[in-house]
Jmol script that loads the backbone (N, CA, C; Angstrom):
load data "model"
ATOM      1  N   UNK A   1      15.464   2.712  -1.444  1.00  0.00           N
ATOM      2  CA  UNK A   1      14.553   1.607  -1.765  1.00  0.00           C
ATOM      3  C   UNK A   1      14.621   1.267  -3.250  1.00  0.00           C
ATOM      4  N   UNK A   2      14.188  -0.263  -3.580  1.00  0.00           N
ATOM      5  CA  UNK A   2      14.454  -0.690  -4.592  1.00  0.00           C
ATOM      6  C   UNK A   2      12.616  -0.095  -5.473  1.00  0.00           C
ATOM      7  N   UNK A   3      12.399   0.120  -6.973  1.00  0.00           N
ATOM      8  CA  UNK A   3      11.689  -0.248  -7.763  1.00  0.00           C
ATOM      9  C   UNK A   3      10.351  -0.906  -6.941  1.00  0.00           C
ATOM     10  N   UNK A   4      11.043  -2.590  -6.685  1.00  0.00           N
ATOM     11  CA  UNK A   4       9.845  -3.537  -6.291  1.00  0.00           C
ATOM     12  C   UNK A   4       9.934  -3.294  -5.066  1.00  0.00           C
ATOM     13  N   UNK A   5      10.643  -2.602  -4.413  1.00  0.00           N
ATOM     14  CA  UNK A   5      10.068  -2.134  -2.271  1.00  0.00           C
ATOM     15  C   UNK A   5       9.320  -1.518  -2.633  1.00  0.00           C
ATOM     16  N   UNK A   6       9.612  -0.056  -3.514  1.00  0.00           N
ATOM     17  CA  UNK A   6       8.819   1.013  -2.861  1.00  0.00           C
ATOM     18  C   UNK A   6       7.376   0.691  -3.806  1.00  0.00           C
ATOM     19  N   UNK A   7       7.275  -0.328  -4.894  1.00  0.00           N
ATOM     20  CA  UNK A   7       6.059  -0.471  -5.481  1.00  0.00           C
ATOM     21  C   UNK A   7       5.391  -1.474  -4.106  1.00  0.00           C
ATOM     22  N   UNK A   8       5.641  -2.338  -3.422  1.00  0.00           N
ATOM     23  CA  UNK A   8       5.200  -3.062  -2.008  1.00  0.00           C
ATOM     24  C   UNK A   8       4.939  -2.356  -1.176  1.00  0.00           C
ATOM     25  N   UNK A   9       5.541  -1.357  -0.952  1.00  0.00           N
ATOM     26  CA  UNK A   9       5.071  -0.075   0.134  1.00  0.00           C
ATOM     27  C   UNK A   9       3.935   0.616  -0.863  1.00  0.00           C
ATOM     28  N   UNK A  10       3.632   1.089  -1.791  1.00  0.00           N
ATOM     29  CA  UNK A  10       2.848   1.611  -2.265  1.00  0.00           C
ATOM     30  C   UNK A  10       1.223   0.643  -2.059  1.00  0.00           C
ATOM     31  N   UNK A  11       1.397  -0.542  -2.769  1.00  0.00           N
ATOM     32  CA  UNK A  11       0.538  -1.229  -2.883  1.00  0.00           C
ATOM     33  C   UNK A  11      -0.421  -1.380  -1.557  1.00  0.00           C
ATOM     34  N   UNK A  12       0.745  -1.756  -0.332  1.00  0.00           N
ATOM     35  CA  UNK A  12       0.332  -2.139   1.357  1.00  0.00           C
ATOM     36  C   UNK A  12      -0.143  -0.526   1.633  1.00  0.00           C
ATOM     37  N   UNK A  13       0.369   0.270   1.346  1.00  0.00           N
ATOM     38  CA  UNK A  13      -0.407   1.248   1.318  1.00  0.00           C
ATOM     39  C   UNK A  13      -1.930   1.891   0.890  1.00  0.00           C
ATOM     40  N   UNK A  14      -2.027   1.612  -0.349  1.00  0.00           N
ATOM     41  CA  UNK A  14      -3.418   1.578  -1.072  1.00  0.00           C
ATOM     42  C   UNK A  14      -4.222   0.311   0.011  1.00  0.00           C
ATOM     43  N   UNK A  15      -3.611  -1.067   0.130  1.00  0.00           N
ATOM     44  CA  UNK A  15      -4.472  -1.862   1.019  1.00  0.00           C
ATOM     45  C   UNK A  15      -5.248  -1.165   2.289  1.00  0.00           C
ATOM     46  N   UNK A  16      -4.039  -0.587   3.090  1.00  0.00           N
ATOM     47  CA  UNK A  16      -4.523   0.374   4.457  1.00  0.00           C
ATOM     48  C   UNK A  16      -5.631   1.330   4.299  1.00  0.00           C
ATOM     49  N   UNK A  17      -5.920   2.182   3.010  1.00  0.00           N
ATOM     50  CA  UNK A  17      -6.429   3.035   2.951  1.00  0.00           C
ATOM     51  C   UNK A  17      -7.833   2.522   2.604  1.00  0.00           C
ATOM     52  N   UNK A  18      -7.792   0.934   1.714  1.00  0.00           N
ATOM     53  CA  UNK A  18      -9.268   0.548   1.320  1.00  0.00           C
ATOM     54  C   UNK A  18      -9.800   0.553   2.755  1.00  0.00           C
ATOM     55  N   UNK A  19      -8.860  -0.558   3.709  1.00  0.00           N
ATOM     56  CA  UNK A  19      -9.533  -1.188   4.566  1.00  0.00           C
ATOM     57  C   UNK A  19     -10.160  -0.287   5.444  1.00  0.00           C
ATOM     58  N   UNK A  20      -9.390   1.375   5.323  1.00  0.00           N
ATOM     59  CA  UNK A  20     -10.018   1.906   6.095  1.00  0.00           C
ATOM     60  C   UNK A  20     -11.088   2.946   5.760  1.00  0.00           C
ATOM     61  N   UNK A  21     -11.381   3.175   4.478  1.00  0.00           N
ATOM     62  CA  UNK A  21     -12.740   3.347   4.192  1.00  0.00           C
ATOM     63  C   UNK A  21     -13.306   2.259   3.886  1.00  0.00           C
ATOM     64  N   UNK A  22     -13.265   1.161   4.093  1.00  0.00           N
ATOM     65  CA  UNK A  22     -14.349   0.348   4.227  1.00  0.00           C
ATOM     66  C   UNK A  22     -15.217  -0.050   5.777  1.00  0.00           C
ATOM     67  N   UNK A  23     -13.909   0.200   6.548  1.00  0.00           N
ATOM     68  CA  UNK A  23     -14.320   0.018   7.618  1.00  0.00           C
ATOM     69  C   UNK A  23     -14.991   1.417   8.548  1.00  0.00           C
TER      70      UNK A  23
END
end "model"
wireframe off; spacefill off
backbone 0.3
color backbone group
């Protein structure tokens, strides 16, 4: 993986984890 993938996988990652303590 490139730099800017694995920083997009990171990021969509952190997203998954808000949504799921929020939810």
């Amino acid at each position: 993986l490139t730099d800017e993938k694995a920083g997009a996988l990171i990021m969509a990652a952190r997203n998954i984890c808000w949504f799921g303590d929020e939810a």
